[in-house]
N, CA, C and O atoms as a GROMACS GRO file, in nm:
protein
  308
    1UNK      N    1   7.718   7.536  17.758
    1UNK     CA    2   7.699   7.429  17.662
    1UNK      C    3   7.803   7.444  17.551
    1UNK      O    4   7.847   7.543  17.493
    2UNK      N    5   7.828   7.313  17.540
    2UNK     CA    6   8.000   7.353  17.412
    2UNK      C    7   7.894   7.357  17.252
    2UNK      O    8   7.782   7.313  17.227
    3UNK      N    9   8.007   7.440  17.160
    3UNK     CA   10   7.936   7.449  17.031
    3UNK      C   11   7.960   7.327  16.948
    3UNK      O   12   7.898   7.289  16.849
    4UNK      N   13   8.059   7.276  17.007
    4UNK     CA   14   8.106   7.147  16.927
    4UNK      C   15   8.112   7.016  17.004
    4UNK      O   16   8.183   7.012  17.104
    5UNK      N   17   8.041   6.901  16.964
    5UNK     CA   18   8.105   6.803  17.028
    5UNK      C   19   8.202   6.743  17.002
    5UNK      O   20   8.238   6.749  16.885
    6UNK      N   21   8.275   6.672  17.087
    6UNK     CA   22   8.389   6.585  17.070
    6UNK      C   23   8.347   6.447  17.043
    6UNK      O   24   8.283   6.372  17.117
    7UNK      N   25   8.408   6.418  16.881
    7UNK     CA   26   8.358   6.290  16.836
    7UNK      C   27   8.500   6.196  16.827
    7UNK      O   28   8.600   6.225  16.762
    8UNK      N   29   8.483   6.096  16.895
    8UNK     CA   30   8.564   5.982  16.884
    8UNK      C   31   8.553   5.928  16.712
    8UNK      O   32   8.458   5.902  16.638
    9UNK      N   33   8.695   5.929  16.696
    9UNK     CA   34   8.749   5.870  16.614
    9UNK      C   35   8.770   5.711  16.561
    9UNK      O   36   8.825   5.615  16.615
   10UNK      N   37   8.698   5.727  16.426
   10UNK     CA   38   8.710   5.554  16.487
   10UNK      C   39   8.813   5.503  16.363
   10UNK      O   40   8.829   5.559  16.255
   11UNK      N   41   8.886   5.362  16.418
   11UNK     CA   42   9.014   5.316  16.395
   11UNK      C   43   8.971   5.198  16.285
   11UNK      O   44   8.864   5.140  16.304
   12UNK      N   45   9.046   5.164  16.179
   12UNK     CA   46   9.011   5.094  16.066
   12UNK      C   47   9.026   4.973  16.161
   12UNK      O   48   9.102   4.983  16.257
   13UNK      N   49   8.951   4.848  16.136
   13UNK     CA   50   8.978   4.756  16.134
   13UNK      C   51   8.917   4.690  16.250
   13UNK      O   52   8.902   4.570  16.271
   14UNK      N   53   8.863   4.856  16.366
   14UNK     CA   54   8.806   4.754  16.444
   14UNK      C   55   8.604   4.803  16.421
   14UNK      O   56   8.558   4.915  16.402
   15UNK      N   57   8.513   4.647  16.436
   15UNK     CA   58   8.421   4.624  16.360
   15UNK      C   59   8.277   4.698  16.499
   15UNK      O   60   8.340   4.719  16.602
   16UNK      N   61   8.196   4.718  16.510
   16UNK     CA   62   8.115   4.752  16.590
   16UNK      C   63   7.973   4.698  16.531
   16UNK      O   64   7.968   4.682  16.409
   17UNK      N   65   7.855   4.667  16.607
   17UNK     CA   66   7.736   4.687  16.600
   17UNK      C   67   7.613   4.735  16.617
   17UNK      O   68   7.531   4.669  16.680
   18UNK      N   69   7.578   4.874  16.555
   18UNK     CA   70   7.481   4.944  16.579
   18UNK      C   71   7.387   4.909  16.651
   18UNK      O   72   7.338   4.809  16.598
   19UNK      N   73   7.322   4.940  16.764
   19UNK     CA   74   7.197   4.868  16.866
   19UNK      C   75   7.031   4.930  16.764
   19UNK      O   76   6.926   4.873  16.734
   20UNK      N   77   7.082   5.061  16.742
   20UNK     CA   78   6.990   5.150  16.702
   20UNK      C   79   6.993   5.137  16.559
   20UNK      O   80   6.881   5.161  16.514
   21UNK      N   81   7.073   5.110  16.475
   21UNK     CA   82   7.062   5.144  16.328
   21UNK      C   83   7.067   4.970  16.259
   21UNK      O   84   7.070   4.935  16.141
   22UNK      N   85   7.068   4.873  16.403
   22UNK     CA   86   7.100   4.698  16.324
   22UNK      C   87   7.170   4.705  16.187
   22UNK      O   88   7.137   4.663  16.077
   23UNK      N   89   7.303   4.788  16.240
   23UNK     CA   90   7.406   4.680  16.093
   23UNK      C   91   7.516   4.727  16.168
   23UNK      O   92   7.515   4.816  16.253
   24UNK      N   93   7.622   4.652  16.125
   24UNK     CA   94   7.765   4.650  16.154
   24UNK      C   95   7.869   4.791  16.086
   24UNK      O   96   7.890   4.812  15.967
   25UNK      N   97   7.905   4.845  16.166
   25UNK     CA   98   8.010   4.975  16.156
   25UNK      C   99   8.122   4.943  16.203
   25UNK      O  100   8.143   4.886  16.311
   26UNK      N  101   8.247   5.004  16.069
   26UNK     CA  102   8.354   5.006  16.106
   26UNK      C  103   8.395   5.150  16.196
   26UNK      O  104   8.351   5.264  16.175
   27UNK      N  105   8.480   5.113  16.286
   27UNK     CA  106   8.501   5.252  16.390
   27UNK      C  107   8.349   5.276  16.482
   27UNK      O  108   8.243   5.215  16.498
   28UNK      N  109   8.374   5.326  16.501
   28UNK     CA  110   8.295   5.335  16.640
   28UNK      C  111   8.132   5.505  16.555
   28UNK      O  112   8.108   5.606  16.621
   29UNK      N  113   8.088   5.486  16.465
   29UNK     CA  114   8.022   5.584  16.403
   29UNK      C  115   7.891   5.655  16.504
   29UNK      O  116   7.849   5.769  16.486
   30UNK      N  117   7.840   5.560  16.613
   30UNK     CA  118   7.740   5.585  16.645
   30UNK      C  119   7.786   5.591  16.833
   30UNK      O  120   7.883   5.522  16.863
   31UNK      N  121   7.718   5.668  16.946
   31UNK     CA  122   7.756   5.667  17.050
   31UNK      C  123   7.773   5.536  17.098
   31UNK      O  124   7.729   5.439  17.036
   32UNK      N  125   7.853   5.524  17.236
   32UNK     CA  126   7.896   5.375  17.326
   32UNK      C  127   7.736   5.331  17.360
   32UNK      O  128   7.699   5.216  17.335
   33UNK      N  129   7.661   5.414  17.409
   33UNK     CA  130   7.571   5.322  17.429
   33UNK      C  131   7.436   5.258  17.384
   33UNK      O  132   7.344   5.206  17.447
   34UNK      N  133   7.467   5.294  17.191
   34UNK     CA  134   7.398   5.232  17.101
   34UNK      C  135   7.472   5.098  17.038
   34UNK      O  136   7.418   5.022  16.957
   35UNK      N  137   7.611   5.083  17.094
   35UNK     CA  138   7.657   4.946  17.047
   35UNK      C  139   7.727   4.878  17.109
   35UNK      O  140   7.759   4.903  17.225
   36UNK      N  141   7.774   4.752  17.026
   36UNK     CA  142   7.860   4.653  17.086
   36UNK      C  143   7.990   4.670  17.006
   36UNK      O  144   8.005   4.724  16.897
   37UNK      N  145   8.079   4.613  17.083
   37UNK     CA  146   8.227   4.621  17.011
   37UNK      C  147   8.332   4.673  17.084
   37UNK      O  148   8.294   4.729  17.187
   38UNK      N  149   8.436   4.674  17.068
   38UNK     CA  150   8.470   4.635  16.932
   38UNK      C  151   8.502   4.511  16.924
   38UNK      O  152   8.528   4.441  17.022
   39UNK      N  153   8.503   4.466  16.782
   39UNK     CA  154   8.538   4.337  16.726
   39UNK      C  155   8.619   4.280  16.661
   39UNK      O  156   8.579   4.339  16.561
   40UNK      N  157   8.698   4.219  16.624
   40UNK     CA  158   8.820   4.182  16.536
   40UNK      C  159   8.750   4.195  16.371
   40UNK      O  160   8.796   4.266  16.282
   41UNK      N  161   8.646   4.118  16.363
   41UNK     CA  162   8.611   4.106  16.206
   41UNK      C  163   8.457   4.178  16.194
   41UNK      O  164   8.419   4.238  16.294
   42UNK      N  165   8.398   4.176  16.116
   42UNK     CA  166   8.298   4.226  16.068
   42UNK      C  167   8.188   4.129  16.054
   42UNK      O  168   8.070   4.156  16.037
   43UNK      N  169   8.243   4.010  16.065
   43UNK     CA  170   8.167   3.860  16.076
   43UNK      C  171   8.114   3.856  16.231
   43UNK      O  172   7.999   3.826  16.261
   44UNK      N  173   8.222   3.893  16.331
   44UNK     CA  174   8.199   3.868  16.456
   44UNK      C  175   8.091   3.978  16.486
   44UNK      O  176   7.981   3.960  16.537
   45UNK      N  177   8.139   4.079  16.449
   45UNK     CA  178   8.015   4.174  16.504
   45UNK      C  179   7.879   4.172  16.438
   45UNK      O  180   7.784   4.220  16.500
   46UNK      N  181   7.860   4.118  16.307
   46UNK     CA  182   7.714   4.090  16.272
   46UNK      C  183   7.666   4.015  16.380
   46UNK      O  184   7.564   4.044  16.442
   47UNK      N  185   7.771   3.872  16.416
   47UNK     CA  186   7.716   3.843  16.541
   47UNK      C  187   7.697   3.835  16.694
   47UNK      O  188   7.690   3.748  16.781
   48UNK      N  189   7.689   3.996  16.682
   48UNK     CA  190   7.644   4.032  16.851
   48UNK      C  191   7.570   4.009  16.912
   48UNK      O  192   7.596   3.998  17.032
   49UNK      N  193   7.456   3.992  16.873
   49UNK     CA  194   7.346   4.008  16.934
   49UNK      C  195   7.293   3.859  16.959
   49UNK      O  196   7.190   3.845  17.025
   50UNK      N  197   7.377   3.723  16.895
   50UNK     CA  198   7.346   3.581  16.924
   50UNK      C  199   7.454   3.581  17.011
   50UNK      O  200   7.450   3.482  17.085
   51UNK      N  201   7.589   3.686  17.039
   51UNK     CA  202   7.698   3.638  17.101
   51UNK      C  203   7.664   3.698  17.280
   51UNK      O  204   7.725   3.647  17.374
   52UNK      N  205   7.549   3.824  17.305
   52UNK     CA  206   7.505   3.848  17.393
   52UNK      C  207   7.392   3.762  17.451
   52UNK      O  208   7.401   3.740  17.572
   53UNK      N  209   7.299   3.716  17.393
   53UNK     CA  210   7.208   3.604  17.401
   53UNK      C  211   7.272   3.486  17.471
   53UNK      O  212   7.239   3.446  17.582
   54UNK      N  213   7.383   3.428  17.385
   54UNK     CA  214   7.488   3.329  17.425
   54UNK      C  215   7.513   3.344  17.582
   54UNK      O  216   7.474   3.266  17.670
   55UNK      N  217   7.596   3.474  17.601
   55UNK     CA  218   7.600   3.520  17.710
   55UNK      C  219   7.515   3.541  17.846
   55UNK      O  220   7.543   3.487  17.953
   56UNK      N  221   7.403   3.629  17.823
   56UNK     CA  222   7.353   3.616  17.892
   56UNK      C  223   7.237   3.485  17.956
   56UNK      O  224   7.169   3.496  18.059
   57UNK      N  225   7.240   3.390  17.881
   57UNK     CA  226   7.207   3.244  17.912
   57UNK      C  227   7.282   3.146  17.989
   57UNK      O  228   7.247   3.036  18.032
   58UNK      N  229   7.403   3.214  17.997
   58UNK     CA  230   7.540   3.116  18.043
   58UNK      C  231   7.521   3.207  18.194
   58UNK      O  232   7.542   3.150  18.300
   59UNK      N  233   7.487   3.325  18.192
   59UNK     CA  234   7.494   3.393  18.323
   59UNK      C  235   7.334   3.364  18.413
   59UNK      O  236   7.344   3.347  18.535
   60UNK      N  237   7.189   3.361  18.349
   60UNK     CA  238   7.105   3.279  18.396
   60UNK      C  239   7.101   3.163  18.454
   60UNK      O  240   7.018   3.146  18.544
   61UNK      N  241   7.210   3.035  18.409
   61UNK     CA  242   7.171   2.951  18.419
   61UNK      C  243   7.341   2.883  18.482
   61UNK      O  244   7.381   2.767  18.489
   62UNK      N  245   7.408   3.014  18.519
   62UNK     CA  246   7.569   2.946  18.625
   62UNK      C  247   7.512   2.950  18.741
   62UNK      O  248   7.448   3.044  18.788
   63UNK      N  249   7.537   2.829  18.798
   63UNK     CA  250   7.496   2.773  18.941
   63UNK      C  251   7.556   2.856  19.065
   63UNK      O  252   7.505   2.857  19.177
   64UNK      N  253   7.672   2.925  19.029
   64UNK     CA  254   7.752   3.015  19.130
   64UNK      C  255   7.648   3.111  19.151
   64UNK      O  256   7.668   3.176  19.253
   65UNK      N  257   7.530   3.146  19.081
   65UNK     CA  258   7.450   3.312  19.093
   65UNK      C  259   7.315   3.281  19.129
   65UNK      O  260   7.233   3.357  19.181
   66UNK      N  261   7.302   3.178  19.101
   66UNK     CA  262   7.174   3.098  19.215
   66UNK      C  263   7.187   3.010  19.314
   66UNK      O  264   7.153   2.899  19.272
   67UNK      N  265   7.216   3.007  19.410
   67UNK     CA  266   7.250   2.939  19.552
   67UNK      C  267   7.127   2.903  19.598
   67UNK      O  268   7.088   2.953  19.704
   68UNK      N  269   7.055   2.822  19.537
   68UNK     CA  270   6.909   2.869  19.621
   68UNK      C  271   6.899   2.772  19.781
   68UNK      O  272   6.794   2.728  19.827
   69UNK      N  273   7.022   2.757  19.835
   69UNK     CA  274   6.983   2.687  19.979
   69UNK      C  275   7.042   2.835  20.037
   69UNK      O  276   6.982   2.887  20.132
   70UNK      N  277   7.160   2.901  19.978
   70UNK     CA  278   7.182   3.059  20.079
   70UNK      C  279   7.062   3.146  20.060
   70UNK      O  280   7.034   3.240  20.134
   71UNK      N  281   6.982   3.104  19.941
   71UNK     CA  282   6.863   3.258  19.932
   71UNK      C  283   6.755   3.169  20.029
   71UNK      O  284   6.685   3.236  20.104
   72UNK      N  285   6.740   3.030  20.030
   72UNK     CA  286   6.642   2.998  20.129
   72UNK      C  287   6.652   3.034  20.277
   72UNK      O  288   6.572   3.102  20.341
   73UNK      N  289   6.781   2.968  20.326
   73UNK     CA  290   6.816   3.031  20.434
   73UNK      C  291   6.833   3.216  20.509
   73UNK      O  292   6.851   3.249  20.626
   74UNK      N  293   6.820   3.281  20.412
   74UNK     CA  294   6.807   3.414  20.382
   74UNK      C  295   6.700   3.479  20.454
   74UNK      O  296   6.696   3.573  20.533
   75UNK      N  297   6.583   3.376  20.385
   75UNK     CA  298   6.458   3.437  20.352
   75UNK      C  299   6.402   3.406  20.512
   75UNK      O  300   6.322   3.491  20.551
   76UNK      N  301   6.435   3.290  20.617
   76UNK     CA  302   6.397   3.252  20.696
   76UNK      C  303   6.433   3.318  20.800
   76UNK      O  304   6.359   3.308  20.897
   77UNK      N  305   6.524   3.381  20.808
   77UNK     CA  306   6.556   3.502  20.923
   77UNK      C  307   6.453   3.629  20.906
   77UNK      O  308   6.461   3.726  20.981
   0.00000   0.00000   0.00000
């Protein structure tokens, strides 16, 4: 087990959003898989969490990922 961890450095300017602590960090302060980012502004990354929402609604509801005559035909074999 190492005595030290290796902490990423984080770079001015680019913006992140805490998953775990809900507020916006510059540099990367908290591990990859407590946030989102990076971001150009500090505006954009407050809004992550409407810009993942956004996202994942556009991926629910693209017609390419529901085929439902290939999942019917699927189901009938």
């Amino acid at each position: 087990m190492p005595l030290f961890k290796k902490r990423t450095v984080g770079k001015p300017g680019e913006w992140y959003y805490c998953l775990e602590h809900k507020k916006v960090e510059e540099g990367p302060d908290c591990p990859g898989k407590d946030r989102f980012g990076p971001y150009a502004s500090p505006q954009e990354a407050q809004r992550a969490m409407d810009t993942a929402a956004e996202r994942n609604l556009e991926w629910d509801t693209d017609p390419r990922w529901h085929d439902k005559a290939r999942q019917g035909d699927a189901d009938d074999t």
